[in-house]
BAZAKE-133444 format. One record per residue (C-alpha): residue in three letters; chain; x, y, z. Coordinates in Angstrom, 3 decimals, decimal comma, always signed. Last residue first. Layout:
BEGIN
ATOM;ALA;A;X;Y;Z
...
//
This chain:
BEGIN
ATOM;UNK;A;-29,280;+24,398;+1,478
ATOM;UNK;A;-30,615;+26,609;+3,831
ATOM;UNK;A;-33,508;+28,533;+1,252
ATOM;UNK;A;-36,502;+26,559;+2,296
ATOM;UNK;A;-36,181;+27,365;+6,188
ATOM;UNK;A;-38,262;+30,285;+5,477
ATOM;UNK;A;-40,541;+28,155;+3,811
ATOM;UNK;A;-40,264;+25,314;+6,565
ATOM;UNK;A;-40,714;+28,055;+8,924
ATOM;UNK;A;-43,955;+29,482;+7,393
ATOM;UNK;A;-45,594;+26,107;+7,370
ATOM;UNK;A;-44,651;+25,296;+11,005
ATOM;UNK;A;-46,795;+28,672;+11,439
ATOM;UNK;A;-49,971;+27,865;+9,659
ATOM;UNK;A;-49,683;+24,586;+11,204
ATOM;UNK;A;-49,817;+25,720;+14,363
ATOM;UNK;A;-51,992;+28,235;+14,108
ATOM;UNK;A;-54,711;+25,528;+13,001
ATOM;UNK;A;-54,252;+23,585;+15,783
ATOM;UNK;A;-54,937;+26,500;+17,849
ATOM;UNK;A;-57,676;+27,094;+16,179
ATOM;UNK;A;-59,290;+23,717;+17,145
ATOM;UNK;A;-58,080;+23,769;+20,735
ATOM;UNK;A;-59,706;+27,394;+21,506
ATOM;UNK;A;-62,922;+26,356;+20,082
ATOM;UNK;A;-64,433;+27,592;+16,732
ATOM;UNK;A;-64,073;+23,746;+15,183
ATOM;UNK;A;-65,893;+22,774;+17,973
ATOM;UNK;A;-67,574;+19,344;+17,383
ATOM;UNK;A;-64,181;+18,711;+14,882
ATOM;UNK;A;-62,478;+18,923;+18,292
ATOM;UNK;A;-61,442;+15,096;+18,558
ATOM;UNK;A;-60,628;+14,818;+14,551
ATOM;UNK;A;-58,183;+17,390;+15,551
ATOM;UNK;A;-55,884;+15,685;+18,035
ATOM;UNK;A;-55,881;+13,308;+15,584
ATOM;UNK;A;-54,949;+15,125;+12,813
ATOM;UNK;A;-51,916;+17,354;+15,240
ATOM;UNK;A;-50,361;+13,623;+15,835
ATOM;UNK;A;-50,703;+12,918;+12,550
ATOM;UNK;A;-48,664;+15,830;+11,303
ATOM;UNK;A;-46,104;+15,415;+13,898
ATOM;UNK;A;-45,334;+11,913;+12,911
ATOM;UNK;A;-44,836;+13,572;+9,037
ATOM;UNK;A;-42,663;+16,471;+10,664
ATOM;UNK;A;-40,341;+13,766;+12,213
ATOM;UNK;A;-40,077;+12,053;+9,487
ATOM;UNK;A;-38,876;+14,477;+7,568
ATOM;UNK;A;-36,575;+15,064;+9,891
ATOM;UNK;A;-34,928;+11,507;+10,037
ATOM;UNK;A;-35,051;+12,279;+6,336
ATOM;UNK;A;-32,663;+15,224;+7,343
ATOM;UNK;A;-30,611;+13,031;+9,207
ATOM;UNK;A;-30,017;+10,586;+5,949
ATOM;UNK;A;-29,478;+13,952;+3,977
ATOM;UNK;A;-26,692;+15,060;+6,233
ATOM;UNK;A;-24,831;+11,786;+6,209
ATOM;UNK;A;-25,191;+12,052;+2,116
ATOM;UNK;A;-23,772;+15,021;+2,533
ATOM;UNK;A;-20,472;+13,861;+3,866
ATOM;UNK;A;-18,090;+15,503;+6,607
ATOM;UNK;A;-21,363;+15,591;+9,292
ATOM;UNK;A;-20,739;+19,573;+10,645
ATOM;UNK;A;-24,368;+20,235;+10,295
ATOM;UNK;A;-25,598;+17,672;+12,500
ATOM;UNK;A;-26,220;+18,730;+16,047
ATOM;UNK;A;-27,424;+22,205;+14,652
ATOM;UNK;A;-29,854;+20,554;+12,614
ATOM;UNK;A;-31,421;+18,519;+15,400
ATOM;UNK;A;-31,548;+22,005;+17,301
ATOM;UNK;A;-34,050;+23,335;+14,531
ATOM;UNK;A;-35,874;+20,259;+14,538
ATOM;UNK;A;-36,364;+20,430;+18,472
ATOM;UNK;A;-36,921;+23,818;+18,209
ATOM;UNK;A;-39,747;+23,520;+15,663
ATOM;UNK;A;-41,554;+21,539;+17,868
ATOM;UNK;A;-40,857;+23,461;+20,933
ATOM;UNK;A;-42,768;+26,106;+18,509
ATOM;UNK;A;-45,331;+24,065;+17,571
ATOM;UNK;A;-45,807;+22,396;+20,909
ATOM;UNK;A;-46,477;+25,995;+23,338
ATOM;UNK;A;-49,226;+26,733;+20,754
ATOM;UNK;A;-48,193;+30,099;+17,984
ATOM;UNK;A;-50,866;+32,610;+17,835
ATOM;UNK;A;-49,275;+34,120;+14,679
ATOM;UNK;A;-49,401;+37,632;+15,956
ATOM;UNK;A;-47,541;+37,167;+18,915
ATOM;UNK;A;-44,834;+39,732;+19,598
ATOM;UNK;A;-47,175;+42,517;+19,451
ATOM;UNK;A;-49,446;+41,276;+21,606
ATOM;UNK;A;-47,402;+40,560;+24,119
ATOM;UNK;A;-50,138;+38,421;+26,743
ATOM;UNK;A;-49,969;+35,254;+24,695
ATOM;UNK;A;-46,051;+35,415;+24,341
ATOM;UNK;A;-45,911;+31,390;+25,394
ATOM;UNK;A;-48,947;+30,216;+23,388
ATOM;UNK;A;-51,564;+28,148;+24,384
ATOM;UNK;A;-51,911;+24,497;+23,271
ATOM;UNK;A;-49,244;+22,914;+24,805
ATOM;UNK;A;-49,725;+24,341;+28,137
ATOM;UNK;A;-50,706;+21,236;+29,868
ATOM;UNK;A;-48,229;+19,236;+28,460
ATOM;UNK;A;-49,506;+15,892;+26,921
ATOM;UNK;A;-48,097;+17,627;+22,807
ATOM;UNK;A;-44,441;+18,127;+24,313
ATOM;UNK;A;-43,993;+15,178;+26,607
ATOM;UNK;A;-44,675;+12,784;+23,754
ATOM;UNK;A;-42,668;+15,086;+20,796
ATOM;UNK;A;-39,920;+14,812;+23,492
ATOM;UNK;A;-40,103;+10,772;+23,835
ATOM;UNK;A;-40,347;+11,191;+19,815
ATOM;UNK;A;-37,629;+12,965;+19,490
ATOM;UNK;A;-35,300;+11,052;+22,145
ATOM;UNK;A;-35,919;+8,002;+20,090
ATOM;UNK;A;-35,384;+9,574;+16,784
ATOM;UNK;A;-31,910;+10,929;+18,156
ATOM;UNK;A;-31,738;+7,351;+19,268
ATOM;UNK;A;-31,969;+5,335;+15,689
ATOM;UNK;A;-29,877;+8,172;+13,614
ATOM;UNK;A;-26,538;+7,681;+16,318
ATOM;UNK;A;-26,648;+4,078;+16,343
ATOM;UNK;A;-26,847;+4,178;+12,810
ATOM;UNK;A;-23,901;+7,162;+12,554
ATOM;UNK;A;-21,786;+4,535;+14,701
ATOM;UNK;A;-22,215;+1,335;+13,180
ATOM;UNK;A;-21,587;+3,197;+9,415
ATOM;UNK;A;-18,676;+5,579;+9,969
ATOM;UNK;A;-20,002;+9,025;+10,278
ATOM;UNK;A;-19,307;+9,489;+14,264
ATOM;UNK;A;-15,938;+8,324;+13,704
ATOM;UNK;A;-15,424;+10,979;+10,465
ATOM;UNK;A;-17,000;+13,937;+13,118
ATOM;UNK;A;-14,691;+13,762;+15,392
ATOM;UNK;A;-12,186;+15,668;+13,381
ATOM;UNK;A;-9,368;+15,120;+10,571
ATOM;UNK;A;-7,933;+18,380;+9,194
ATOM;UNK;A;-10,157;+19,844;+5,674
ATOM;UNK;A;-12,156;+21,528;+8,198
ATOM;UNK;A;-9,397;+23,545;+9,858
ATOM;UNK;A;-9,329;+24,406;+13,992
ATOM;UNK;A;-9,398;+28,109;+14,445
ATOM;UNK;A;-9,017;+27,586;+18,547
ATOM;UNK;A;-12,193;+29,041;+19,269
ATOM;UNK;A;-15,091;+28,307;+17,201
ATOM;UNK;A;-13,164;+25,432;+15,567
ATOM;UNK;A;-12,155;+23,324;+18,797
ATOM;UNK;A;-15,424;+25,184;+20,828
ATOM;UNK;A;-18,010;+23,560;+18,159
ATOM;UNK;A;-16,099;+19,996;+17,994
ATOM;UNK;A;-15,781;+19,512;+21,878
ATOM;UNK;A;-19,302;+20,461;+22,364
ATOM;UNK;A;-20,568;+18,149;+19,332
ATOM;UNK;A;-17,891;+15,655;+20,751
ATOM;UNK;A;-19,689;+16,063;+24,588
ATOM;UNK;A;-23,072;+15,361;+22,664
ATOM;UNK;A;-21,834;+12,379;+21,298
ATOM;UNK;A;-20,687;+10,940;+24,254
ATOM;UNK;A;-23,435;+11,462;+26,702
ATOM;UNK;A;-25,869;+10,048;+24,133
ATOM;UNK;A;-23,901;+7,098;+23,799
ATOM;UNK;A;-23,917;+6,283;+27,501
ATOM;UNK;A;-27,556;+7,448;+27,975
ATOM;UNK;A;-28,612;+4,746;+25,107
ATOM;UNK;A;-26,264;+1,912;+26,385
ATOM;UNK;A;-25,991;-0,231;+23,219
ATOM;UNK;A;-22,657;+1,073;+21,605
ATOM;UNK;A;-21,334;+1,650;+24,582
ATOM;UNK;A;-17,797;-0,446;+24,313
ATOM;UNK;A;-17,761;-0,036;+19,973
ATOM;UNK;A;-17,329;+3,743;+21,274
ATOM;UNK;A;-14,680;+2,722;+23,444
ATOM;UNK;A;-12,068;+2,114;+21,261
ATOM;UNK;A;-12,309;+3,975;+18,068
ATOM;UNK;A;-13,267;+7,190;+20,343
ATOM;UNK;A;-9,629;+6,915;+21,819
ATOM;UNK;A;-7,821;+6,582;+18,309
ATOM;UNK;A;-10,101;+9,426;+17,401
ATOM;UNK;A;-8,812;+11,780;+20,709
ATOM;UNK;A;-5,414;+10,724;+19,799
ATOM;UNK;A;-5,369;+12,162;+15,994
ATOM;UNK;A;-7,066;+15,389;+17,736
ATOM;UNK;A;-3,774;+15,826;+20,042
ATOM;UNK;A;-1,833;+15,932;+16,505
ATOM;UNK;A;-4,302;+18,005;+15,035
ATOM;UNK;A;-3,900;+20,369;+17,859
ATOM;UNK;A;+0,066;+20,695;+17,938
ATOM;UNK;A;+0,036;+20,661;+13,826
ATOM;UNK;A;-2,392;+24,189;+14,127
ATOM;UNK;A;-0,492;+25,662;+16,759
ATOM;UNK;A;+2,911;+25,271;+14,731
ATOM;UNK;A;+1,851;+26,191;+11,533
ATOM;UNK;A;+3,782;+24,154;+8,528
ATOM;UNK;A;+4,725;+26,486;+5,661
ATOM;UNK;A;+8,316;+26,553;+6,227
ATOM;UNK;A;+10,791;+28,894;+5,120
ATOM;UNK;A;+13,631;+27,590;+8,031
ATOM;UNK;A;+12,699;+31,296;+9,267
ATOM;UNK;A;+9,088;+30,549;+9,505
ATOM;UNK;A;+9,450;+27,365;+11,232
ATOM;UNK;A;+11,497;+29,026;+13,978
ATOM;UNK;A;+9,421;+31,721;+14,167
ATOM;UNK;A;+6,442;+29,081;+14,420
ATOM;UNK;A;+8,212;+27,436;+17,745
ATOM;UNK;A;+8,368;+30,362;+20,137
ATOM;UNK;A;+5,843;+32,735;+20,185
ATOM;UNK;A;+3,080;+31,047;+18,663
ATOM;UNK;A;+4,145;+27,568;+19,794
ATOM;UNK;A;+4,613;+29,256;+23,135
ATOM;UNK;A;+1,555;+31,102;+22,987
ATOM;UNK;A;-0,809;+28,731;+21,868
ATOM;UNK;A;+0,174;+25,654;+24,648
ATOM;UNK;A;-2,323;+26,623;+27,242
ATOM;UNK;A;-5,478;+26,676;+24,382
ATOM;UNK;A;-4,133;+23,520;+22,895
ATOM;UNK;A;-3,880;+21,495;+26,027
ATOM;UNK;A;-6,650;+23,092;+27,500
ATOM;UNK;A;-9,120;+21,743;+25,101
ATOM;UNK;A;-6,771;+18,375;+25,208
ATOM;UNK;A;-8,085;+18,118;+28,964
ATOM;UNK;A;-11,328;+18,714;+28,171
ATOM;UNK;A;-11,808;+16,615;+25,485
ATOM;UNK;A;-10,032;+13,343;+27,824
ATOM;UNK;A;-12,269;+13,927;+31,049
ATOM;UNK;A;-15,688;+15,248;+29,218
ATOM;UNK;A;-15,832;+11,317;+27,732
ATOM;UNK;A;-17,088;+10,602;+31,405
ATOM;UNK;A;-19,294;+7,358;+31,453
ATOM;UNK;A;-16,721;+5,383;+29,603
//
């Protein structure tokens, strides 16, 4: 259960050692009996159909172990990204992504990406360099000023996005993008408090930095505005 890697791997190079022959050998044969069916892509959907029936089993098995679930779904968000990146895998052909949607699952998956956000958002805003900016000595790549925790900030929602693009449904998307929303909104009060402590300097270093931040998390989100 602890090594999910074993089984994606192994069908990764299934597929990717099998191409040429199908390519090569089997689709002339379909071609010339005037079919439409292509070899390479059947092969990997077929493999794909075992990887689900695998996931159905043991995912109910680690349901409740944080790391173990973790572990699993970001080896299918690896597997998924290099089976259509790379071996031309279709969207409409069934994928990893319809277990991870069904309802125990996607729940499961909602309640510890929050968990890991928050424990990040934690370590983030108590680092000692969280208010100063990474590019502080390139001038002219830092003209907004922007604190170490705004911009990890921003990563982290950025990379949450990434992780759950792919989700088959949009109401799955719009569920993680509350998740978001929420995420911003914690952030928010975290920044207000850290505020209300440095009201005696509002000139000081912490104070604008603050300020910076928001300034720039408020550019993003614009920028971001247009993504559907």
């Amino acid at each position: 259960l602890n090594k999910p890697e074993w089984y994606l791997t192994q069908v990764l190079m299934w597929i990717g050692n099998h191409a040429k022959f199908l390519d090569d050998k089997i689709q002339p044969i379909l071609d010339k009996a005037g079919s439409s069916v292509n070899a390479g892509l059947e092969f990997s959907r077929a493999l794909v159909m075992l990887i689900l029936e695998k996931l159905a089993a043991d995912i109910p098995c680690l349901l409740y172990d944080d790391v173990l679930f973790c572990h699993l779904v970001d080896e299918v968000l690896l597997f998924e990204r290099e089976l259509y990146s790379v071996h031309g895998y279709l969207s409409s052909f069934p994928s990893c992504m319809h277990i991870l949607s069904e309802e125990s699952c996607f729940q499961r998956w909602l309640t510890v990406e929050k968990k890991f956000a928050l424990q990040k958002m934690d370590s983030m805003l108590s680092s000692e360099a969280a208010w100063v900016s990474q590019y502080k000595d390139i001038t002219d790549v830092d003209e907004m000023k922007v604190p170490d925790c705004a911009e990890t900030f921003m990563t982290l929602l950025l990379v949450i996005t990434d992780r759950y693009k792919n989700l088959p449904t949009a109401s799955r998307k719009l569920q993680f993008l509350g998740l978001q929303k929420e995420l911003v909104d914690d952030f928010r009060i975290r920044l207000t408090q850290v505020m209300k402590e440095e009201t005696r300097a509002s000139l000081g270093f912490r104070y604008c930095a603050i300020l910076n931040a928001v300034n720039y998390i408020a550019t993003v989100l614009a920028d971001w505005a247009d993504n559907v």
